[in-house]
C-alpha positions as CSV (number, residue, x, y, z in Angstrom):
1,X,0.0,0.0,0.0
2,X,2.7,2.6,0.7
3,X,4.4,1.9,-2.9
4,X,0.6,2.5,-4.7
5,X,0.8,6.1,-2.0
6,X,4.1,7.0,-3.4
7,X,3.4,6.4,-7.0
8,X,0.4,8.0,-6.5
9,X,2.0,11.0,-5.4
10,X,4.9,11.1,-8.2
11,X,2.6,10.5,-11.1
12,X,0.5,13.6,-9.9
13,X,3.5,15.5,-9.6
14,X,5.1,14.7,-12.6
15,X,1.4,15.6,-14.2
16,X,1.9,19.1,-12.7
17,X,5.5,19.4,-13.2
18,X,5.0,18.2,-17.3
19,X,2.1,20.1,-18.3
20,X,3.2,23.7,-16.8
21,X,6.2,23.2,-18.0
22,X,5.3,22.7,-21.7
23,X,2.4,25.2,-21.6
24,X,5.7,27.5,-20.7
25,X,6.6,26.3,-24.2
26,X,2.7,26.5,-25.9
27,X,2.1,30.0,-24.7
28,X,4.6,32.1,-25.9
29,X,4.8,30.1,-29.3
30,X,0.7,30.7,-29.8
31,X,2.0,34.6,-28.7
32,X,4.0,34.8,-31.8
33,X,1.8,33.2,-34.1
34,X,3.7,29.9,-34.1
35,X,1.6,26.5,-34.8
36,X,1.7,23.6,-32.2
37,X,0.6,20.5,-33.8
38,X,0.4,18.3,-30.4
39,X,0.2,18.4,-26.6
40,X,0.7,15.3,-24.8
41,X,0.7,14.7,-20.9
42,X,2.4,10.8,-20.9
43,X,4.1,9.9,-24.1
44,X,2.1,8.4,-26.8
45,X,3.9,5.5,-28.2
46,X,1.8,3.8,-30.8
47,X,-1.4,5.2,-29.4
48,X,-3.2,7.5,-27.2
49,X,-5.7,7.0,-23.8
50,X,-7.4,10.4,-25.4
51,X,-6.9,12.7,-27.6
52,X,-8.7,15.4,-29.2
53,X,-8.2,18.2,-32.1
54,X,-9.0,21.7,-30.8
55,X,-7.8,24.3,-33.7
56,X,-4.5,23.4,-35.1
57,X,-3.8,21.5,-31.9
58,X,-4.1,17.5,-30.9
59,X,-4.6,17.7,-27.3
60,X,-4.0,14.1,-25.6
61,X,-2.8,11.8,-22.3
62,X,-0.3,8.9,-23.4
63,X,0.2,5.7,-21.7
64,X,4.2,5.6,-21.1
65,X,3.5,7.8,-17.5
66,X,7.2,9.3,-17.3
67,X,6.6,12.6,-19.5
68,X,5.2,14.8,-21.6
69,X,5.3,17.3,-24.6
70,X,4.3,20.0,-27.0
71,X,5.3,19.5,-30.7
72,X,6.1,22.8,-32.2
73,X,5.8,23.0,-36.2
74,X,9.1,23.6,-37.6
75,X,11.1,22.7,-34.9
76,X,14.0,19.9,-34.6
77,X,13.0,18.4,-31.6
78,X,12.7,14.4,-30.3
79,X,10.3,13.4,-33.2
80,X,13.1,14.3,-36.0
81,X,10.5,14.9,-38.2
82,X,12.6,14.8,-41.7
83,X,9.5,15.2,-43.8
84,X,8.5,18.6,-43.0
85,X,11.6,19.9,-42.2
86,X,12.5,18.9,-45.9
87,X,9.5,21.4,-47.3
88,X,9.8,25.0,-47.7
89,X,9.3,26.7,-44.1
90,X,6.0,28.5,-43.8
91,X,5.4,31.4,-41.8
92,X,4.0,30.0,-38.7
93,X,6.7,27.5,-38.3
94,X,8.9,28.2,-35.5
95,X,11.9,28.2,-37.7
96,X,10.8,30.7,-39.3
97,X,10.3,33.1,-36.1
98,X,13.1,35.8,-35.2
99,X,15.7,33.9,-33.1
100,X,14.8,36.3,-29.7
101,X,10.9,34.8,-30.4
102,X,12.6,31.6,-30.8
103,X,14.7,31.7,-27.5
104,X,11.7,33.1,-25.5
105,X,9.6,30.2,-26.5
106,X,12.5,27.6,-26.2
107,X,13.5,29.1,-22.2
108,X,9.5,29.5,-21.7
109,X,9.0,25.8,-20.0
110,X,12.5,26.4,-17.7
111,X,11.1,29.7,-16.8
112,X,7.7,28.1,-15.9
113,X,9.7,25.9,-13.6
114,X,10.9,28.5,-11.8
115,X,8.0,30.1,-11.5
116,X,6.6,27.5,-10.0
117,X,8.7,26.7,-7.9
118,X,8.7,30.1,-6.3
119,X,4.8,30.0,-5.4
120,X,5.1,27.1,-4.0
121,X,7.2,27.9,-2.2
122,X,5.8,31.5,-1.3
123,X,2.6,29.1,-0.6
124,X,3.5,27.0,1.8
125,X,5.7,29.5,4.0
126,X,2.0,31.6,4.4
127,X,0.1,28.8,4.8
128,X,2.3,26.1,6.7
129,X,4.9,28.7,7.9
130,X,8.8,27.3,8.5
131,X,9.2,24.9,11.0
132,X,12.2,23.7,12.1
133,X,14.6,22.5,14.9
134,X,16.9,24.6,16.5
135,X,20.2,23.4,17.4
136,X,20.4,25.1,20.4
137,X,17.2,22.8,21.6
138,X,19.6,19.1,20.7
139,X,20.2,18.7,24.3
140,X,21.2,15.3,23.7
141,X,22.8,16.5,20.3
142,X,23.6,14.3,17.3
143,X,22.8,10.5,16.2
144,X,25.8,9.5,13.5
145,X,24.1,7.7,10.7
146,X,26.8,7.2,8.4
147,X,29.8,5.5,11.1
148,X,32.8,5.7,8.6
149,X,32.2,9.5,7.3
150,X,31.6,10.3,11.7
151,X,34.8,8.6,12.5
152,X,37.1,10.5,9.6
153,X,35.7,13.8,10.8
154,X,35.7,13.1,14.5
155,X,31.7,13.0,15.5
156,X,30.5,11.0,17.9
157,X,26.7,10.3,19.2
158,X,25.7,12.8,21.2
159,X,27.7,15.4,20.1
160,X,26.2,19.0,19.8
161,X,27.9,20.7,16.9
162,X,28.2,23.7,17.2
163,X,29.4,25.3,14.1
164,X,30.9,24.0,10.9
165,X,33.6,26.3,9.2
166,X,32.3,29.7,9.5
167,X,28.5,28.8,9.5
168,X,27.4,28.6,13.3
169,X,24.6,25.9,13.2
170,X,21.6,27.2,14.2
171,X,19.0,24.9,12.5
172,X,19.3,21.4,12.1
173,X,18.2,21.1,8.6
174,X,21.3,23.0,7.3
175,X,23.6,20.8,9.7
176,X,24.0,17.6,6.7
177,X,24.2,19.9,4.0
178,X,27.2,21.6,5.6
179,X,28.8,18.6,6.6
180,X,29.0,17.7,2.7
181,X,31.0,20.6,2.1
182,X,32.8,20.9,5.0
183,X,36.6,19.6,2.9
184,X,39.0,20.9,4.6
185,X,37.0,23.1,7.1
186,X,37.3,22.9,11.1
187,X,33.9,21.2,12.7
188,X,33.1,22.6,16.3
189,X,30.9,20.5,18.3
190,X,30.5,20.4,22.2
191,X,31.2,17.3,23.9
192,X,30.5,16.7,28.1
193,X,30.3,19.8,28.3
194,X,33.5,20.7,26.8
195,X,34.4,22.3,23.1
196,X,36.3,20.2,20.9
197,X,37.5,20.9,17.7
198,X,37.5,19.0,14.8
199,X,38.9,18.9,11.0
200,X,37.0,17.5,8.1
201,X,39.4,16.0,5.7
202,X,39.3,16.8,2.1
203,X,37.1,14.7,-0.3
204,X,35.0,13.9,2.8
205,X,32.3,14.4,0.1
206,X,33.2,11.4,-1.7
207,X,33.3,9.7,1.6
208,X,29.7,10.6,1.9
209,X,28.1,10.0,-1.1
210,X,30.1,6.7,-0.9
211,X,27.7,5.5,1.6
212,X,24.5,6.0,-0.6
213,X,22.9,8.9,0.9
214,X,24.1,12.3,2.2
215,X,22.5,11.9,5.8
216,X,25.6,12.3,8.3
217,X,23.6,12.5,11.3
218,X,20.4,12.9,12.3
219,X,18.0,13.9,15.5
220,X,18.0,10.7,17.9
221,X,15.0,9.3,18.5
222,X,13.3,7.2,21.9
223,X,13.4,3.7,21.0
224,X,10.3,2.3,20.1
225,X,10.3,-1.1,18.4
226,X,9.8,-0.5,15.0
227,X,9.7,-4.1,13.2
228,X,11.8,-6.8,13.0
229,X,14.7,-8.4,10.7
230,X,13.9,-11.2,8.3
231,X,17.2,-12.6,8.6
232,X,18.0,-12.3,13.0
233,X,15.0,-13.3,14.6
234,X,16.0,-12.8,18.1
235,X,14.1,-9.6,19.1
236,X,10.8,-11.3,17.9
237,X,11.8,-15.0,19.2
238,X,12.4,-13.2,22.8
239,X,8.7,-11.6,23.1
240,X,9.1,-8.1,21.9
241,X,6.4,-6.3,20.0
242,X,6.3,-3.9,17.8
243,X,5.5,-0.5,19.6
244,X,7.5,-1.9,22.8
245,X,9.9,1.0,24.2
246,X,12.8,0.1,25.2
247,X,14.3,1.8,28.2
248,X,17.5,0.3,29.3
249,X,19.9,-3.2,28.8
250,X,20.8,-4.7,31.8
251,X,21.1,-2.0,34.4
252,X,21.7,0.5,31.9
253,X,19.4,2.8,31.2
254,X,18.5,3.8,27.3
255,X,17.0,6.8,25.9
256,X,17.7,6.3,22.3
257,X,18.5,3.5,19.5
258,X,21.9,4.7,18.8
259,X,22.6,3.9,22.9
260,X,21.2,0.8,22.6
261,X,23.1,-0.3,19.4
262,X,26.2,0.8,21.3
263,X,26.2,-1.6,24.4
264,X,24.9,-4.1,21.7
265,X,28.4,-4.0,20.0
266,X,29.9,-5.1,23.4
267,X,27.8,-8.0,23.5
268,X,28.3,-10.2,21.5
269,X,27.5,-13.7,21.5
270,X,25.8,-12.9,25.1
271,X,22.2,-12.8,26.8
272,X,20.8,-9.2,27.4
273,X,18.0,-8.4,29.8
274,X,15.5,-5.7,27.7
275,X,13.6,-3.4,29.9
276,X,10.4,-2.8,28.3
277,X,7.8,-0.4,28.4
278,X,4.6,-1.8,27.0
279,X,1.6,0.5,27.0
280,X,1.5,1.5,30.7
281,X,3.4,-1.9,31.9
282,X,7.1,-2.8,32.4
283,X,8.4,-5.5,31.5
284,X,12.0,-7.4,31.3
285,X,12.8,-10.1,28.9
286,X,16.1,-11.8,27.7
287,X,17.3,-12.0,24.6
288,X,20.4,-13.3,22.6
289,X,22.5,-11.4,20.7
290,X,24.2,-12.6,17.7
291,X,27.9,-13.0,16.8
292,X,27.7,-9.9,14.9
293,X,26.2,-7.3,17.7
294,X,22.6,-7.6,16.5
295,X,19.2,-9.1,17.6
296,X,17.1,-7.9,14.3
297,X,15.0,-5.0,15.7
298,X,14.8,-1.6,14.1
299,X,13.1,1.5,15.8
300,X,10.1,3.6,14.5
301,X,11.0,6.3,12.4
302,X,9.0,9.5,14.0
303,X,8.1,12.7,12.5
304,X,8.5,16.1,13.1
305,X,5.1,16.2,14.9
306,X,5.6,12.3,16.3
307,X,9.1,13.9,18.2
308,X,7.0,16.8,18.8
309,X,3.9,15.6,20.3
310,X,6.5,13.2,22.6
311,X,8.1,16.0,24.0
312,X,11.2,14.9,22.7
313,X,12.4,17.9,21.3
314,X,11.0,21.7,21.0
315,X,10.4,22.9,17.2
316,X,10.1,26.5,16.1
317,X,8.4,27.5,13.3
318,X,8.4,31.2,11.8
319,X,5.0,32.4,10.9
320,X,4.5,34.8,7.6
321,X,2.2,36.9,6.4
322,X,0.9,36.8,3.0
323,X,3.1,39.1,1.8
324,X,5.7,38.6,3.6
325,X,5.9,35.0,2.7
326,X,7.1,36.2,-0.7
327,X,10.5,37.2,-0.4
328,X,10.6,34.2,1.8
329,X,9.3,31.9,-1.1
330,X,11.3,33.9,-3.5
331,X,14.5,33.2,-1.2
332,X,14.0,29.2,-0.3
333,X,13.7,28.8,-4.2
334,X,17.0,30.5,-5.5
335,X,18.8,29.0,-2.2
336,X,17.2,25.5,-3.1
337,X,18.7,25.8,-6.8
338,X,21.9,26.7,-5.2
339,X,22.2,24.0,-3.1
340,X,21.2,22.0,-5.8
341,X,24.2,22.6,-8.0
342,X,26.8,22.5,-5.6
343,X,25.6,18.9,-5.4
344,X,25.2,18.5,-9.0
345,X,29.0,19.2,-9.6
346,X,29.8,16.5,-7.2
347,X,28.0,14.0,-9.8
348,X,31.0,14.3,-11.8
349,X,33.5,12.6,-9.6
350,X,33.6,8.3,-9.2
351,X,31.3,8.1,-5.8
352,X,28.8,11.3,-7.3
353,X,28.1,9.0,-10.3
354,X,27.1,6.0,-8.5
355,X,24.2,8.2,-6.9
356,X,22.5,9.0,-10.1
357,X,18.6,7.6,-10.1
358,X,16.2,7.6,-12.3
359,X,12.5,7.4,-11.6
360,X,12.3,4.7,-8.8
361,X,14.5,7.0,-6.7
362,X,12.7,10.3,-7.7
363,X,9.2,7.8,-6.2
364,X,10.8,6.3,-3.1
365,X,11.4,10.3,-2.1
366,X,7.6,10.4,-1.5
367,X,6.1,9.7,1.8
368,X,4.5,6.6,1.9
369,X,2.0,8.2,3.7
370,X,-0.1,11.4,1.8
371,X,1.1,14.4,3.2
372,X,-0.1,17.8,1.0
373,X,2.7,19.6,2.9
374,X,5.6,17.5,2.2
375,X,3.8,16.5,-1.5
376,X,4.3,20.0,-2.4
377,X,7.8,20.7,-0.9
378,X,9.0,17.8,-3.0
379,X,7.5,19.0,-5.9
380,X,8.6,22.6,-5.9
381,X,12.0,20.6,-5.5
382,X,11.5,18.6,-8.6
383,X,10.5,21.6,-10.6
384,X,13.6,23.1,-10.1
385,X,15.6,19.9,-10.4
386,X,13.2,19.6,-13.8
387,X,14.4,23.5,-14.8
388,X,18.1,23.1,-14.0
389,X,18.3,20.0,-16.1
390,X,16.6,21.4,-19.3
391,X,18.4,24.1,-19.1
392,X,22.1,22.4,-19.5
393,X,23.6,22.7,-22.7
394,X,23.1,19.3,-24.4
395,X,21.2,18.8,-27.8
396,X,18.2,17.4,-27.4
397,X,17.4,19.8,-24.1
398,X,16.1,23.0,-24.5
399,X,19.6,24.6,-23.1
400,X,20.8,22.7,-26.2
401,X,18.4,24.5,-28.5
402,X,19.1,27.8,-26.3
403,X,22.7,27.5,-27.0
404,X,22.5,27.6,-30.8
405,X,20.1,30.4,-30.8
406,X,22.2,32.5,-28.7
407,X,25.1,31.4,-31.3
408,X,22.8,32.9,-34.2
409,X,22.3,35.9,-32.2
410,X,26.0,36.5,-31.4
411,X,27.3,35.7,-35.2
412,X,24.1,36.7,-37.3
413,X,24.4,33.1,-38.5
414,X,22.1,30.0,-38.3
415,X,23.2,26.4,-38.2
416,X,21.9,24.4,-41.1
417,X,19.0,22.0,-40.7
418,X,21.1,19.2,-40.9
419,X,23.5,20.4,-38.4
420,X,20.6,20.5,-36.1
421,X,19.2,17.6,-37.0
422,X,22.5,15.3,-36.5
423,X,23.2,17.4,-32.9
424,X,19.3,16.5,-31.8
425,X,20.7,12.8,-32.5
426,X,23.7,12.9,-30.4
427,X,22.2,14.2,-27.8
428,X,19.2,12.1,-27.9
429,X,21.6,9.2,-27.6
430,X,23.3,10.7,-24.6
431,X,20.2,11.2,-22.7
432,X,18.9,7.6,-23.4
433,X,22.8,6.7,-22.6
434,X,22.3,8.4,-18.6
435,X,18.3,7.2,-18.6
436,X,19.6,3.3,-19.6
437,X,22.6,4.2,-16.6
438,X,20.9,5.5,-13.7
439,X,18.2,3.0,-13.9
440,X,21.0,0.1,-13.9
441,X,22.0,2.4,-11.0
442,X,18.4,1.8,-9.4
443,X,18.4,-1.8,-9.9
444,X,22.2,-2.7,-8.5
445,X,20.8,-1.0,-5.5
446,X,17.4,-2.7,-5.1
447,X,19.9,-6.0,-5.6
448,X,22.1,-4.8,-3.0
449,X,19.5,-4.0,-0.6
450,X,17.5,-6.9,-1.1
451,X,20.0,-9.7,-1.3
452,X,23.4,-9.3,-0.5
């Protein structure tokens, strides 16, 4: 049920995302007179679920549920359509516009992105506000997530980090991103009560993405039993239930997994005694652990409002006015697409690559629960992903077509037909080429995770 939620979600996004995008292209090229012969939501392989002729354009919904597009008559695009490109151009052909009408209409879906994005964003800081977690209220501080990246750097559980280079840390949803960057910088963090300073190595970003996912650390959580292991069955074979809280091994008391997993590692092989807190009752049951530390439980994953309404930790969350949750919105966006590049350059190193995904990673982002709030976050995050990728200059993308129209503005010469043509090829081969590898990507992981 949660994979039919979180394709649910996508496929709704990706409608919302694909339309707007090409009516950024469709508008502007009806504005200058410009015929557009289809516009497809879906890709329409073969046949069509629906479609319908309204003027001089075939409105319709494909079956292939990864796309969309507008064809634009007398334009090289993905359909290579030879045959009329091989006939005299006619006045309301795109190649016959001016080159500035031309790049307006070819930048119009980007700019719709964009756009997007932006009320979106403005929408959900008025209506939601921005909540977040102050570092200051971490008494406990950090949980390390990713062991090998902690241990270069120097962070330990329960460490409250206090600043990483320059950038003090004041909310917790900055902390990973900074730790990705942090090469070379010094990493503050209070420990026992004492400050301690630390130094990221260089390429620590490659240690990172090494591990499969940027998270560094994360807020520690109570331990409640979340479900068990298929392959150590010990939890479940000593009694435990899901929704159990465990508080304390032995004589020692625990407050969070990441304490628990700890005296684990120090127990190997040996019985435990599991204090338990079940509904209003106590509880103590023994339980082996295995030769490797484990006894195949894993605890719940809690929300923002789960940690919340468990007085676990104190959120903040900065209220705006209509209006003044413009700049706001206009601010999250262009710091989003920031943020965004700096981690699409490090795509171009040997651990970066091995991150790429294609649509089953873009899905398992979705809750697997519906949540309108985090639905729409993710999707003003896709539309800007969606912008920042047409926009790169590769054939076949309309920063491809932007480049050579800027080249015809610059020289006061246009590339031939064929020239286009043959470059629309190329780089239709190189997207297919990076579509073909990031969903091997996909599936070596689903392998991974699944059976090795």
């Amino acid at each position: 049920m949660e994979w039919v939620i979180r394709i649910g979600q996508f496929i709704l996004s990706l409608s919302i995302l694909v339309v707007l995008h090409e009516f950024g292209h469709y508008l502007p090229a009806k504005l200058f007179g410009t015929r557009v012969e289809k516009f497809f939501l879906f890709f329409d392989y073969k046949f069509a679920l629906v479609k319908k002729k309204i003027g001089d354009t075939v409105w319709g919904i494909g079956w292939i549920p990864f796309g969309g597009y507008v064809k634009i008559a007398g334009m090289v695009d993905e359909s290579m359509d030879k045959e009329q490109m091989n006939q005299e151009p006619q006045p309301w052909e795109y190649r016959s516009k001016p080159a500035w009408q031309r790049l307006i209409i070819i930048l119009g879906g980007v700019t719709v992105n964009i756009i997007l994005a932006f009320v979106i964003y403005w929408m959900l800081m008025f209506v939601y506000g921005e909540k977040y977690l102050p570092v200051a209220n971490m008494k406990d501080g950090v949980w390390v997530q990713n062991e090998l990246v902690a241990q270069r750097i120097g962070i330990q559980n329960g460490d409250k980090i206090i600043s990483i280079g320059e950038q003090p840390m004041v909310n917790f949803g900055d902390m990973n991103e900074a730790l990705l960057y942090s090469g070379g910088k010094s990493v503050v963090v209070e420990r026992n009560g004492e400050k301690v300073s630390l130094n990221s190595p260089e390429g620590i970003d490659q240690d990172i993405l090494a591990g499969g996912s940027p998270l560094v650390v994360s807020m520690r959580i109570p331990f409640f039993v979340g479900g068990f292991s298929e392959d150590v069955s010990n939890g479940k074979d000593c009694g435990l239930q899901v929704k159990d809280k465990i508080i304390g091994v032995d004589s020692v008391p625990v407050r969070y997994f990441d304490e628990f997993k700890t005296y684990l590692s120090g127990k190997k092989g040996q019985p435990i005694a599991l204090k338990v807190l079940r509904g209003e009752t106590e509880q103590t049951l023994t339980c082996n652990v295995n030769d490797s530390g484990l006894v195949g439980i894993a605890p719940v994953n809690m929300s923002m409002n789960d940690l919340e309404k468990a007085g676990v930790y104190t959120f903040e969350t900065k209220e705006y006015s209509f209006f003044e949750a413009l700049p706001a919105g206009f601010n999250k966006t262009f710091e989003t697409l920031g943020g965004y590049i700096k981690q699409f350059k490090v795509l171009f190193t040997p651990q970066g690559a091995k991150q790429v995904g294609s649509l089953g990673t873009i899905m398992s982002m979705f809750p697997p629960e519906w949540n309108w709030q985090a639905f729409w976050q993710l999707t003003a995050f896709l539309s800007i992903i969606l912008a920042f990728i047409n926009v790169l200059p590769i054939p076949a993308l309309d920063g491809g077509h932007a480049v050579f129209i800027i080249y015809e503005l610059i020289t006061g010469r246009k590339p031939s037909e064929k020239f286009l043509e043959k470059a629309q090829t190329v780089g239709m081969i190189l997207l297919i080429g990076l579509m073909v590898y990031a969903l091997g990507n996909d599936i070596w992981k689903f392998i991974i995770s699944k059976f090795i």
